[in-house]
C-alpha positions, -999 to 999 in steps of 0.1 A, spaced: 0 0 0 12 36 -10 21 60 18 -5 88 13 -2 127 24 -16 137 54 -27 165 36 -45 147 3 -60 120 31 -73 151 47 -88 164 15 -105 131 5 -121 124 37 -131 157 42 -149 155 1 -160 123 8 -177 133 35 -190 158 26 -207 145 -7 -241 133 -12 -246 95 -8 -248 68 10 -228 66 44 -209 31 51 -216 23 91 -181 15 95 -175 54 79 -139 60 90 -137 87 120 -131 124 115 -105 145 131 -121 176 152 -103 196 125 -118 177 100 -154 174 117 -149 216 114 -143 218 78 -173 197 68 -196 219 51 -232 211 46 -240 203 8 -281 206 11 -293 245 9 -313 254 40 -347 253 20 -382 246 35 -381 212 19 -347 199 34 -360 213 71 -399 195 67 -376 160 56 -354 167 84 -388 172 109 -401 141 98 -363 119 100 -363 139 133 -397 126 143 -392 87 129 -354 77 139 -356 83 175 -345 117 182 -377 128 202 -373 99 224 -345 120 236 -347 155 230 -384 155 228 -406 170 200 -401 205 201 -361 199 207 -364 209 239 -353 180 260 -378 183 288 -385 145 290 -376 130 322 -371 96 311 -334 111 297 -312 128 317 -286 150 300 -302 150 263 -294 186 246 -319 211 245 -313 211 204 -326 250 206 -308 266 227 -274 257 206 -251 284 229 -252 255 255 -240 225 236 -212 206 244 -199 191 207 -203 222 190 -230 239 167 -210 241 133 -229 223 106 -201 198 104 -202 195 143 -237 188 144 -232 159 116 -205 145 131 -228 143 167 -255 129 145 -234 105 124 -210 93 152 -228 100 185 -217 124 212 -199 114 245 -219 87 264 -255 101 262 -263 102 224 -254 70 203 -244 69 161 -272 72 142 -252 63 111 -266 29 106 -299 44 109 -293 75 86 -274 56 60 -282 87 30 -264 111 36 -281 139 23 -306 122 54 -277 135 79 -275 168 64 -314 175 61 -314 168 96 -288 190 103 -307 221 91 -340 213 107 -321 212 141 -306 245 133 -347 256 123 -353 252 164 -326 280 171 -337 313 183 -345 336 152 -310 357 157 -291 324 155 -308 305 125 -291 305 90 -308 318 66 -328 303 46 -332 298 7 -358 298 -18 -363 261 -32 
């Protein structure tokens, strides 16, 4: 096997990741630098935030973090109150977020990456999670 670059292994996992398609459950894990540089390949339209409501609503995540995003169930202790994101732990960069979602976050929230195995699934649910922000922290949205 060729020795590769640090720098064009970087580059490919960082692409690779960050392109459209489906996710292997054994998806290699991500540096925090290159959790960071993922950048979220679905436009923050109406249509990617109502698919990411209802992945939001059928793969679990309310069980958790409730339906509003709130976390106010007492069955969990500890689950992220998904609109307040000033508080969170992991992060709040789009990559962050995917990488949480993807790979799970410390002991609390497991990989969803077996579940979510479309990518563009991850990333839809990435901006409707960023739709439960407070108005001055949301991204914008665009037309489509």
């Amino acid at each position: 096997m060729r020795h590769v670059s640090g720098t064009i292994l970087l580059a490919a996992l960082v692409a690779s990741a960050s392109q459209a398609g489906p996710l292997a459950a054994d998806a290699p894990a991500l540096t925090p630098d290159q959790v960071k540089a993922l950048k979220n390949p679905i436009p923050n339209t109406a249509k990617s935030i109502s698919r990411g409501r209802v992945l939001f609503a059928t793969t679990g995540c309310t069980a958790c973090h409730g339906n509003d995003g709130k976390a106010l169930i007492e069955v969990v202790a500890n689950a992220t109150d998904l609109t307040q994101p000033s508080v969170w732990k992991n992060g709040s960069e789009e990559g962050q977020i995917f990488h949480s979602i993807r790979d799970g976050a410390g002991v609390a929230m497991p990989p969803f990456k077996g579940q979510l195995t479309e990518e563009d699934d991850l990333w839809n649910l990435v901006n409707f999670i960023r739709s439960l922000w407070p108005d001055d922290k949301k991204p914008a949205r665009v037309e489509g």
